[in-house]
Structures are given as structure tokens and as C-alpha cells.
C-alpha positions in Angstrom: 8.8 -75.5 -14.7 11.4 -75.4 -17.6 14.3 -72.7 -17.3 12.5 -71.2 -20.5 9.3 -70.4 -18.5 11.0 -69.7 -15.4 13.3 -66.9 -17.9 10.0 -65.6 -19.6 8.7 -64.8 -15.9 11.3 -63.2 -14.6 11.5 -60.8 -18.0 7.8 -60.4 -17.7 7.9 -59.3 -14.0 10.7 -57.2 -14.5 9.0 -55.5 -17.5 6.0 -54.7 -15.2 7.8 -53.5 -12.3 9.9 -51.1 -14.9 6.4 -50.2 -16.5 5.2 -49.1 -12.9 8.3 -47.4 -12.1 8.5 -45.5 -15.0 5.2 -44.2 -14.9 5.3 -43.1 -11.0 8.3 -41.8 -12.4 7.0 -39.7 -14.7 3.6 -38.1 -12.6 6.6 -37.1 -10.1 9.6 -35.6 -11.7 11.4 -33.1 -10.6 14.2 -31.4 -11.3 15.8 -30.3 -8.4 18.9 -28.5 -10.2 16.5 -26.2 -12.5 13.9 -23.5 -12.3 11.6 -22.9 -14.7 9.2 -19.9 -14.9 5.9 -20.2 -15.8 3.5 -17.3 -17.6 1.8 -17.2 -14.6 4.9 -15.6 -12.4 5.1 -18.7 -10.9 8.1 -20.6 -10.5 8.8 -24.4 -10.4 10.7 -27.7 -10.8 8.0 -30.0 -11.4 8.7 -31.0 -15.1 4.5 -32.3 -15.6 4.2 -28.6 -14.5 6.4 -27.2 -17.0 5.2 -28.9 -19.5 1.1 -28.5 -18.6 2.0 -24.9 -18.6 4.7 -24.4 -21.3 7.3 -22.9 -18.7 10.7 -21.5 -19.7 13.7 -22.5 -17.9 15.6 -19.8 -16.0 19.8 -19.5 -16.5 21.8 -19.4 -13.9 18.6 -18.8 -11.4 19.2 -18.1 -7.7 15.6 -17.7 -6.6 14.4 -17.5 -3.2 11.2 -18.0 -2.9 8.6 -16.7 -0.1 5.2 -17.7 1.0 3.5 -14.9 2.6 1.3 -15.5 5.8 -2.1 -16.3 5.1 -4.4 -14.1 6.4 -7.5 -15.6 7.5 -10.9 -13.9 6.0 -13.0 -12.3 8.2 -16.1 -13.2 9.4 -19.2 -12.3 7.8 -21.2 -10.2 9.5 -19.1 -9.6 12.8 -19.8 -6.3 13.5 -16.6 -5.9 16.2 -13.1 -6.1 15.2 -11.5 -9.4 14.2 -9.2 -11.5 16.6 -6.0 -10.5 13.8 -7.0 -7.1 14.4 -7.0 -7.4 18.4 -3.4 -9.4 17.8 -2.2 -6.7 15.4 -2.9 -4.1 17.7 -1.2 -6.3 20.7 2.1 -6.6 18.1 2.0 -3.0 17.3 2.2 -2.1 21.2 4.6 -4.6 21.8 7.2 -2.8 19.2 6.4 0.7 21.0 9.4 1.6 22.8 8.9 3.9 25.6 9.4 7.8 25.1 12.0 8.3 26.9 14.4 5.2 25.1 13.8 7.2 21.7 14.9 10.8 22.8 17.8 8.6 23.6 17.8 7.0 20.2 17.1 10.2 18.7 19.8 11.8 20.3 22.4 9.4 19.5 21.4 8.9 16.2 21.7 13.4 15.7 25.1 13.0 17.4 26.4 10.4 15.0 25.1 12.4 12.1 26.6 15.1 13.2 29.8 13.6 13.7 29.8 12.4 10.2 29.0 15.8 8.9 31.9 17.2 10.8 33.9 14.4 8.8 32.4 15.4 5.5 32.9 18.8 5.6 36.8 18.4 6.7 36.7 16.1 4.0 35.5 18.8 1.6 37.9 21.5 2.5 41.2 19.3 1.9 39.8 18.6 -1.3 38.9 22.1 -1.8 42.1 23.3 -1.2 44.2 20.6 -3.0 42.1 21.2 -6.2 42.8 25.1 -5.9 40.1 25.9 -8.1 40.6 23.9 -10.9 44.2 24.4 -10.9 46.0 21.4 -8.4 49.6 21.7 -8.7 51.2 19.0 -10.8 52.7 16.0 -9.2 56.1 14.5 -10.1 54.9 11.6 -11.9 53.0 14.1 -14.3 56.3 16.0 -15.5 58.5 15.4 -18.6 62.6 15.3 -18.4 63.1 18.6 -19.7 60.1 20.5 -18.3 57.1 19.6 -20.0 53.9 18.0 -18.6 51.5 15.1 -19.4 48.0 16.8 -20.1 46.1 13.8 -20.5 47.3 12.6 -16.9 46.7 16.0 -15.3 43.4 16.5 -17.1 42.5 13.2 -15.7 43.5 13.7 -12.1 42.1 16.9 -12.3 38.0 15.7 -13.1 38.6 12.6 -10.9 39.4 15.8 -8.0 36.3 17.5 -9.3 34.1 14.4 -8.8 35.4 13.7 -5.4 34.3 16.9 -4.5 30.5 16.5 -6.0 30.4 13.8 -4.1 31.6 15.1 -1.0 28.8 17.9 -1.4 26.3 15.4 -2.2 27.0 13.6 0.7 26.7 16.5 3.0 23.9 17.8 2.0 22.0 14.5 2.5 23.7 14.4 6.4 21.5 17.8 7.0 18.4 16.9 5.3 18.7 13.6 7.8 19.6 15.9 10.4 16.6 17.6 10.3 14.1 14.7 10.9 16.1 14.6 14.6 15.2 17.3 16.5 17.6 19.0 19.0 
């Protein structure tokens, strides 16, 4: 063979075995480093996929995504329950936890609510007092030389105390309405 032919086969070789690579290429491309969402709800990376089914590419995506367990169909025409349902059941009485264990639970779940409540309501009447009814006293760092105040700072301290304190109610009065699905 001349070194023209011997070129010419090489180039015509390497040309198919692009051509082949390229086109597996292209029937399997993904994108590892970009989600796309599809107008089904379905997300993927597969860029023949995005294409097929005009997908739009999601910015700065963290998604995690889930398969649920698939439930196997039942039977038809079984007239007793299903071997999920006997296995449910068996799951179900697994996770029971004796009576006594959760009067336990119960009562150490009460006694740390009303520990907390306790908290809260000490909590409440320091900021109670210290907000003397709308009237706290003022604080150095709110006085002028020469005996004059800053409103603005004392207004401001003054609704920051009165939110504290709506909080502090709020959060009491969702310890006793937890409180009351434990009983005593």
C-alpha cells in the first residue's frame, strides 16, 4: 500500500469511529450538573429528555428526589385480606409500645411541659415588670447631656419590650393547650 492509502484509511476509520461515538453520544447524554423540570412535574438530566419534552432548566436546584414504595395491586377476586395487609398489621403492632412505657412517656413529656411553662411565665413577669406598663424607665444610653431624651430610641426599645411580651404570651398559651392532650 502507498502512505497515501494507508493515510486515507486511517482518516476513514477514524471518521467512523467519531461518527459512532458521537451518535451513542448523543442517545445518552446527560448532564449531571443540571436539572431540568419537565411539564409533567417530572424532573431530569437526560438532555434527549429535555428536549422530547421541552423541559426548563432549574437555577440553582437542590432537588432531592424520592421514589415511593410500590405497592403491589391486589389480587382480583381474593376475598380475604392481602399479604400487605397481614404485613401492615404485623408493622403496626410492632411500633405499639406497651401501656405502661407511655404513661411513662406521657408523664415525662407533662413534666417537661410543665417545666417550660414555669420558664415562660417567670419569663413573662420580668418582662412585665421591666416594661411597667408601657412606661420602662430610660436607660443611660437613651439620655442627652443636659437632661433631654432620645424618643426615637426609647420608642423603639419600648415596642421591641411589647413584642417580647406577645410572644412570651403566645408561647404560653400554646405550653397549656399541649398540656392538655397529657393527662395528669
Amino acid at each position: 500500500m502507498t502512505p497515501f492509502v494507508r493515510l486515507t484509511v486511517r482518516y476513514a476509520a477514524f471518521a467512523v469511529f467519531a461518527a459512532v461515538a458521537g451518535a451513542s453520544a448523543a442517545l445518552a447524554q446527560t448532564d449531571p450538573q443540571r436539572v431540568y423540570r419537565c411539564p409533567d412535574n417530572s424532573y431530569t438530566n437526560d438532555l434527549s429528555e429535555v428536549k422530547e419534552k421541552n423541559c426548563k432548566l432549574i437555577d440553582n436546584a437542590n432537588v432531592s428526589i424520592l421514589s415511593s414504595p410500590m405497592v403491589a395491586p391486589k389480587a382480583a377476586g381474593s376475598g380475604g385480606r392481602s399479604e400487605d395487609q397481614k404485613a401492615g398489621s404485623n408493622v403496626n403492632q410492632a411500633a405499639r409500645v406497651a401501656p405502661s412505657t407511655q404513661k411513662e412517656r406521657d408523664a415525662e413529656a407533662r413534666r417537661i411541659l410543665e417545666q417550660e411553662l414555669q420558664q415562660q411565665q417567670a419569663r413573662l413577669e420580668q418582662q412585665s415588670k421591666a416594661y411597667n406598663n408601657g412606661q420602662p424607665d430610660y436607660l443611660p444610653s437613651e439620655r442627652i447631656v443636659g437632661g433631654g431624651v432620645k424618643g426615637g430610641e426609647y420608642a423603639q426599645r419600648v415596642a421591641a419590650m411589647k413584642d417580647q411580651i406577645a410572644m412570651t404570651q403566645a408561647n404560653i398559651a400554646a405550653l397549656q393547650r399541649e398540656l392538655l392532650k397529657y393527662p395528669q
